[in-house]
N, C-alpha and C positions, 0 to 999 in steps of 0.2 A: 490871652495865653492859650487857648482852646483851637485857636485858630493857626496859632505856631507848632501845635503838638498834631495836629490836623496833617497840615502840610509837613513836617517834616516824616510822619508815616507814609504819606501820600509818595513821596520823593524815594525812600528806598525801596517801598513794593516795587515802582517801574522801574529801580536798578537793579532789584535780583530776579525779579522774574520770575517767581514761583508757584508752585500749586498751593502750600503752604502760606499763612499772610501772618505777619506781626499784629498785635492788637492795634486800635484805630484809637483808642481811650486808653488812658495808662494815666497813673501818678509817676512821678518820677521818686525815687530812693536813694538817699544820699549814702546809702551804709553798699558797699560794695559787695558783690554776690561772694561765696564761699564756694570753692570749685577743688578739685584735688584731681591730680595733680595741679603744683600750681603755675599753671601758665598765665602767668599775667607779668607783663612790664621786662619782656624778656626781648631777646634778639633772635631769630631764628633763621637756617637755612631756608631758598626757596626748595631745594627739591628733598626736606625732610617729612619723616612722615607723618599722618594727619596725628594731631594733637589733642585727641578724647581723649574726654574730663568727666565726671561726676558731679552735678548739682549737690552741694550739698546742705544750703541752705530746706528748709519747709516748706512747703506750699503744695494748693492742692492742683496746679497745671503749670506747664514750664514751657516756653517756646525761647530760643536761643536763635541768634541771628548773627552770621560769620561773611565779613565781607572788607572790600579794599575799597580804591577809588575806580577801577575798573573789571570789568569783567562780571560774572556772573557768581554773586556771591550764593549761600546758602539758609537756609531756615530747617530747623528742626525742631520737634516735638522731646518732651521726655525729658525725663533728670539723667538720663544717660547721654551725654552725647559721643555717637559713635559716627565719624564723618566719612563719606565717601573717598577713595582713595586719587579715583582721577578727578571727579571736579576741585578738590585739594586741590590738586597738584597744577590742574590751569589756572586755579585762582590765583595760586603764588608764584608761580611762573611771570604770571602778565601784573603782575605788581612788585617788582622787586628793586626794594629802596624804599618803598612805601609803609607805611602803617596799616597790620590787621587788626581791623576791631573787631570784637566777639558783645552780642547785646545779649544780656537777658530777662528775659521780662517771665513774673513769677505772680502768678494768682491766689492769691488768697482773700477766699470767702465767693465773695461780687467784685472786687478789686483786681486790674491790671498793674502791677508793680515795676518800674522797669528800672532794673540797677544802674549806676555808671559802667559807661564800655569800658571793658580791659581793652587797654591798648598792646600792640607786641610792633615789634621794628622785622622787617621782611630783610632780610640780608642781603645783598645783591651779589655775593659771592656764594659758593655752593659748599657742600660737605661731601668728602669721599662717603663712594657710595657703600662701602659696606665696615662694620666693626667687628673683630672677632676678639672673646674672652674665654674666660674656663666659668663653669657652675660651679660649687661647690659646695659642701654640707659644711657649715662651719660648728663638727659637731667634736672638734679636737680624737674622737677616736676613728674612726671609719674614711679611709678615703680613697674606696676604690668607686665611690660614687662620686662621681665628677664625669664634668663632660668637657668637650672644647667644642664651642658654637660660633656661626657666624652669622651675623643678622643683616639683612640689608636693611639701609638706613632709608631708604625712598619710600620703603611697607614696610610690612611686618611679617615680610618673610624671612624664615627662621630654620638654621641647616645645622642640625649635630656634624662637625667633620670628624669628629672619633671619643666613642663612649668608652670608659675606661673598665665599664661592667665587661666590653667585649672579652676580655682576657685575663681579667684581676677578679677574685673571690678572694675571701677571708688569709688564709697563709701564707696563700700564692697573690698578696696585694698589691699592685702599682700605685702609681702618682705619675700623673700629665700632667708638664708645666711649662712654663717660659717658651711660649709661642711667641715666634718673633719674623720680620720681615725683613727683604731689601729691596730700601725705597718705595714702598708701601705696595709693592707688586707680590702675591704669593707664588710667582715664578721662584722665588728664591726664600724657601721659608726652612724655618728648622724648630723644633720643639722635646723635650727632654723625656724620656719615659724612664722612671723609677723604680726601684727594688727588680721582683722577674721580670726576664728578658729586657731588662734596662739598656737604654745608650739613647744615642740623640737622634732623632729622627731630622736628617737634612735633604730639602727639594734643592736643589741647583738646574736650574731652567728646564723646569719639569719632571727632573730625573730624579728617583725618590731612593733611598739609601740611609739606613743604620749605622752611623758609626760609635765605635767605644771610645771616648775621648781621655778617657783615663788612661796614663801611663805609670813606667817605674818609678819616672822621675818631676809627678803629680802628685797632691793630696788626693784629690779628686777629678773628677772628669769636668767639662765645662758646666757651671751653675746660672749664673747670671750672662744673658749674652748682648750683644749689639753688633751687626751689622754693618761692614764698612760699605757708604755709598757707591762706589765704583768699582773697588776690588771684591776678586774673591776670598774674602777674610772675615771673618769672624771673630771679635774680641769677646773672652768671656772672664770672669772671675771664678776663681776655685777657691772653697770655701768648706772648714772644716766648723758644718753648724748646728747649734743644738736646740733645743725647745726645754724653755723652763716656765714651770704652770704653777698657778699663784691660786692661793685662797681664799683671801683677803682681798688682795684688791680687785676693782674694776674692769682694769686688764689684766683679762686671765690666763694671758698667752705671751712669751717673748720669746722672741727668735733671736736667735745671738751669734756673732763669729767667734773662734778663741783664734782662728789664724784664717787667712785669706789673702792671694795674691793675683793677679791679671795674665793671661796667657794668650797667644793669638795662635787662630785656626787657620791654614791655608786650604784650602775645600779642594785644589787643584794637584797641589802635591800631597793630600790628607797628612800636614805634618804639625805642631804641637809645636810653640818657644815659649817662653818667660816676656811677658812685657815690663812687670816689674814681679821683683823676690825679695823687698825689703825686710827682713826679721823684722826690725824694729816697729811697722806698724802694719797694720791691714787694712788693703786694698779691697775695693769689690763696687759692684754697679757701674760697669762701665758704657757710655756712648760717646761715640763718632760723631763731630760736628757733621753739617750737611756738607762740605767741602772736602771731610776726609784729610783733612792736613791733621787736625787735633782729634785725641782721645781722653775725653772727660770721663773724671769718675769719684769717688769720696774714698775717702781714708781718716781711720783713727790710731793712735799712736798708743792708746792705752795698753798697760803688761801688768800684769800682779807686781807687786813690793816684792814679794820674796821671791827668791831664786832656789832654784831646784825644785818646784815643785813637779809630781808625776800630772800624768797628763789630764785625771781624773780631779784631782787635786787644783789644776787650773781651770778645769772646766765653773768646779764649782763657784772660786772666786770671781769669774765673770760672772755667774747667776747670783749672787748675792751683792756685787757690783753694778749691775747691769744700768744704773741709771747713771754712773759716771763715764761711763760710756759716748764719745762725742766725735763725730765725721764732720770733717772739712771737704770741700770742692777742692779738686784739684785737674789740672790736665797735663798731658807728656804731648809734645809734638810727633809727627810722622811724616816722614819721607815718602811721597807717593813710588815712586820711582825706585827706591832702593828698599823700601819699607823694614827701613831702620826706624827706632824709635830715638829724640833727644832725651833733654835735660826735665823732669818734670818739674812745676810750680803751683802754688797757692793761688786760685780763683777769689773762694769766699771762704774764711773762715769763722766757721759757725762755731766752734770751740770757745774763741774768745769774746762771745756775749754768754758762754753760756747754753749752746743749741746744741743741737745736731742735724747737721743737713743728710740728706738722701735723693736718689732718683734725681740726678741730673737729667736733662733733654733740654738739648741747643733747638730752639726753632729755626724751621725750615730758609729764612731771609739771615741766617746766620746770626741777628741783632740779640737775640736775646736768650736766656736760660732756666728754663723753667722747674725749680724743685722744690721739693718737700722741706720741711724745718719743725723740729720737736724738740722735747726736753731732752732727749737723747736715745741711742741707740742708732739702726739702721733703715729696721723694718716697721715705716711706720703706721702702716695700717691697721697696728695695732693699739696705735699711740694717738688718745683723746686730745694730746696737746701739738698733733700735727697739719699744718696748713702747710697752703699753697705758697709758694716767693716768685718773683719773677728777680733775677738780677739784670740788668742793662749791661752787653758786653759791650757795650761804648763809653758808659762812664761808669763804672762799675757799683751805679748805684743799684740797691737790691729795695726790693717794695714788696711789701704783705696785702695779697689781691686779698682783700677785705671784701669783695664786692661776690669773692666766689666761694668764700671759707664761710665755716659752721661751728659750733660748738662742737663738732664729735669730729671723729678724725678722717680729714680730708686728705689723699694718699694717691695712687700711683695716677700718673698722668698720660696722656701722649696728645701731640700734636697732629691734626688734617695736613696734610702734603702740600695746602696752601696757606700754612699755616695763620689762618683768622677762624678754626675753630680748636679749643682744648676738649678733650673728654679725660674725666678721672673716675676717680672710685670713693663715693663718700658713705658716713654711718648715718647721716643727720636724720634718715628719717628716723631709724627707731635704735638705734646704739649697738647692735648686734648683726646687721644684713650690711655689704657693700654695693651700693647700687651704683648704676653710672650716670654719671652728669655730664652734660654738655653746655659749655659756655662760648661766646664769640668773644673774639680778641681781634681789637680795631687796629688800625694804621698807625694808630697815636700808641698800640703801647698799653690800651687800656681793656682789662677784661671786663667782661658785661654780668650780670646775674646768669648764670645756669639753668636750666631746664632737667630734667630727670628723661630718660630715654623712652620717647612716647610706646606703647603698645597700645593693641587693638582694644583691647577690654580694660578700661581705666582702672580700675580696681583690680589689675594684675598685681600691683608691689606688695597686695594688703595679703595676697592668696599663694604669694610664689615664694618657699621656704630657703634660698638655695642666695650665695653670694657670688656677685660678679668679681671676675678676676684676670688681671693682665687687662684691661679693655687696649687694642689698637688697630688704628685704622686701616685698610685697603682702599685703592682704589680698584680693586676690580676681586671680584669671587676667586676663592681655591677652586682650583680646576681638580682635586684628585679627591677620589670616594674614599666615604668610611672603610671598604674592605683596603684599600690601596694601601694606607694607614696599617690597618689589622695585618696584612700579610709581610709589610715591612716591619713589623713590631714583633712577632713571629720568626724573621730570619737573626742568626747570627749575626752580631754587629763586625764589623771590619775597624780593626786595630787601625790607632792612630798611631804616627811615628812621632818622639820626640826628638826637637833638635836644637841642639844650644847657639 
């Protein structure tokens, strides 16, 4: 046995080549080390960033060993492990498809202890290179503390593109929100600024511009938006919505429509339509298949019993209603060419189990549909009873990724542009913070376990007070500064025109 533990140390010193050496004597340990985050038995991009973790097991020396079938792995010291960025990134480069294994061997006493390797699968496909979200206090009073950041996803390099301190103090508050793209390029981006100096903040291939999307013959200005793949259009929902705060229960916060309908944005002729204005239900979250023929989005039919109530009067009935409250998937076709809208139709009806669906997103190979599902309502981030659903638009069967959901509520999602990675927004670590996960989603259809979005100092989730929000991909950086932002946010927005 001595002689097998011999040689097989003997074997990986001359594969990684280091200053640093693994123990030559070890017992081996059948109880698996404790690390946090937990990267273990995951799938990962090759050009993600390095994956430092925490020791969290005892002991009184730690040497940790990260390596493939080829190249030059690494060896570190410390219950910290914090990993070089480029030898990273060669090691997963020239192994990809392959298995990273991580060893750790843990001293205590006189004793070499060495755990079973974590295994992770090296993905042979890549992750867009960068994600951008908002921070946020999720401290239900204050919210001119917020920021909208972009991270590149290869490090941990990390860009404010606009602080909402810059212009928002106490009376004079804003709200930055619903940062969105087209075709994951921020050539073409738009994002909402709320209360003073409000309107929507729209790039159109570089060209940056305010407009007030609110008209006479609007509830509201554009709320919820998505991006048509090839035109210059914009689909958003308007939405008359409120916030009702509970004391009792768990969830202390619901966000609620009493009315909401679908309008689309021509960014060329700056002009405002109706995509739909059904009284009878409410529209809202709408997205663009990646083909641009279809525009998916959820609708509930729900109204008070009684009639004639004032507007105050209805509001409350939702708030005391609000868990009978249930969204169906739906989509309306589009004429590229004429862009007329058809006939709208039922996708998935989440109503008749009982659900409520939200957050449609068509992946990118057009097959499949990625949304949220909860006991009801819209906004489920809010909601401990919401998971992830894939539906199959081939056979319309719908599946609960079990493999990516949590006890606490699993919520907004977006697809990589190649789509084989998801990133969403979950509470699992501690029921109160939204942090972003990253999962792979294979060829077959199937998502993997998720990962938590590495940073440099492992012990950032336990020290950083603030929730992620909106996470979605780019493939390449916002090219325009935080002032570029600040001074368009500063000018008068330019009137949209409505036209029937």
């Amino acid at each position: 046995m001595k002689i097998f533990l011999y040689c097989t140390s003997f074997l990986i010193l001359i594969f990684v080549s280091c200053t640093n050496e693994v123990p030559r004597v070890f017992t081996n340990d059948n109880k698996p080390a404790k690390i946090y985050p937990d990267y273990s038995s995951i799938t990962i991009p090759y050009n993600i960033a390095p994956l430092n973790f925490i020791i969290r097991d005892s002991a009184d020396e730690y040497i940790t060993q990260i390596y493939s079938i080829d190249g030059k792995g690494m060896i570190i010291e410390g219950k910290v492990i914090k990993i070089n960025v480029g030898e990273w990134g060669k090691l997963l480069t020239k192994n990809k498809g392959q298995t990273l294994s991580i060893d750790i061997y843990m001293k205590k006493g006189e004793v070499w202890y060495k755990s079973p390797s974590l295994k992770n699968f090296i993905a042979p496909e890549p992750i867009d290179g960068y994600v951008s979200y908002r921070l946020i206090e999720p401290s239900y009073v204050t919210y001119e503390v917020m920021s909208i950041n972009q991270r590149n996803l290869t490090n941990f390099d990390e860009r404010e593109i606009y602080n909402n301190y810059s212009l928002s103090s106490g009376d004079n508050g804003q709200c930055i929100n619903c940062h969105s793209f087209q075709n994951y390029t921020p050539k073409n981006m738009q994002m909402h600024v709320r209360g003073r100096l409000g309107g929507t903040v729209i790039i159109n291939n570089d060209k940056i511009e305010k407009i007030n999307l609110k008209t006479d013959s609007t509830m509201s200005g554009g709320v919820y938006p998505s991006w048509h793949p090839t035109e210059k259009l914009i689909a958003y929902s308007v939405n008359n919505i409120g916030q009702d705060f509970h004391t009792k229960s768990n969830e202390k916060v619901e966000v609620l429509d009493t009315e909401s309908h679908l309008i689309l944005y021509d960014i060329v002729k700056n002009e405002v339509s109706y995509i739909t204005r059904n009284k009878s239900s409410m529209q809202t979250f709408p997205y663009w298949s990646p083909d641009g023929k279809f525009l998916y989005f959820v609708a509930s039919s729900y109204k008070p019993q009684v009639k004639g109530l004032t507007d105050d009067e209805v509001y409350t009935d939702f708030a005391i209603n609000y868990k009978e409250i249930k969204y169906d998937i739906l989509r309306i076709p589009f004429n590229i060419k004429t862009h007329r809208f058809g006939k709208q139709d039922t996708v998935f009806s989440a109503s008749k189990i009982g659900k409520s669906a939200t957050f449609p997103r068509v992946s990118p190979d057009g097959k499949y549909l990625l949304f949220t599902m909860g006991d009801y309502g819209n906004f489920h981030i809010w909601h401990k009873s919401s998971d992830l659903y894939l539906l199959d638009l081939q056979n319309a069967k719908v599946l609960n990724l079990k493999d990516i959901n949590s006890p606490d509520a699993d919520s907004y999602h977006s697809w990589s542009s190649n789509g084989r990675w998801i990133i969403f927004s979950s509470r699992r670590d501690d029921g109160s913070y939204t942090r972003p996960y990253i999962a792979y989603f294979d060829d077959k259809g199937q998502a993997h376990k998720p990962f938590i979005l590495p940073q440099k100092n492992p012990n950032f989730y336990k020290q950083f007070f603030k929730s992620y929000n909106i996470p979605e991909f780019t493939i390449e950086p916002i090219q325009q500064s935080s002032m570029d932002f600040l001074n368009t946010i500063e000018k008068d927005p330019k009137a949209a025109k409505f036209v029937y």
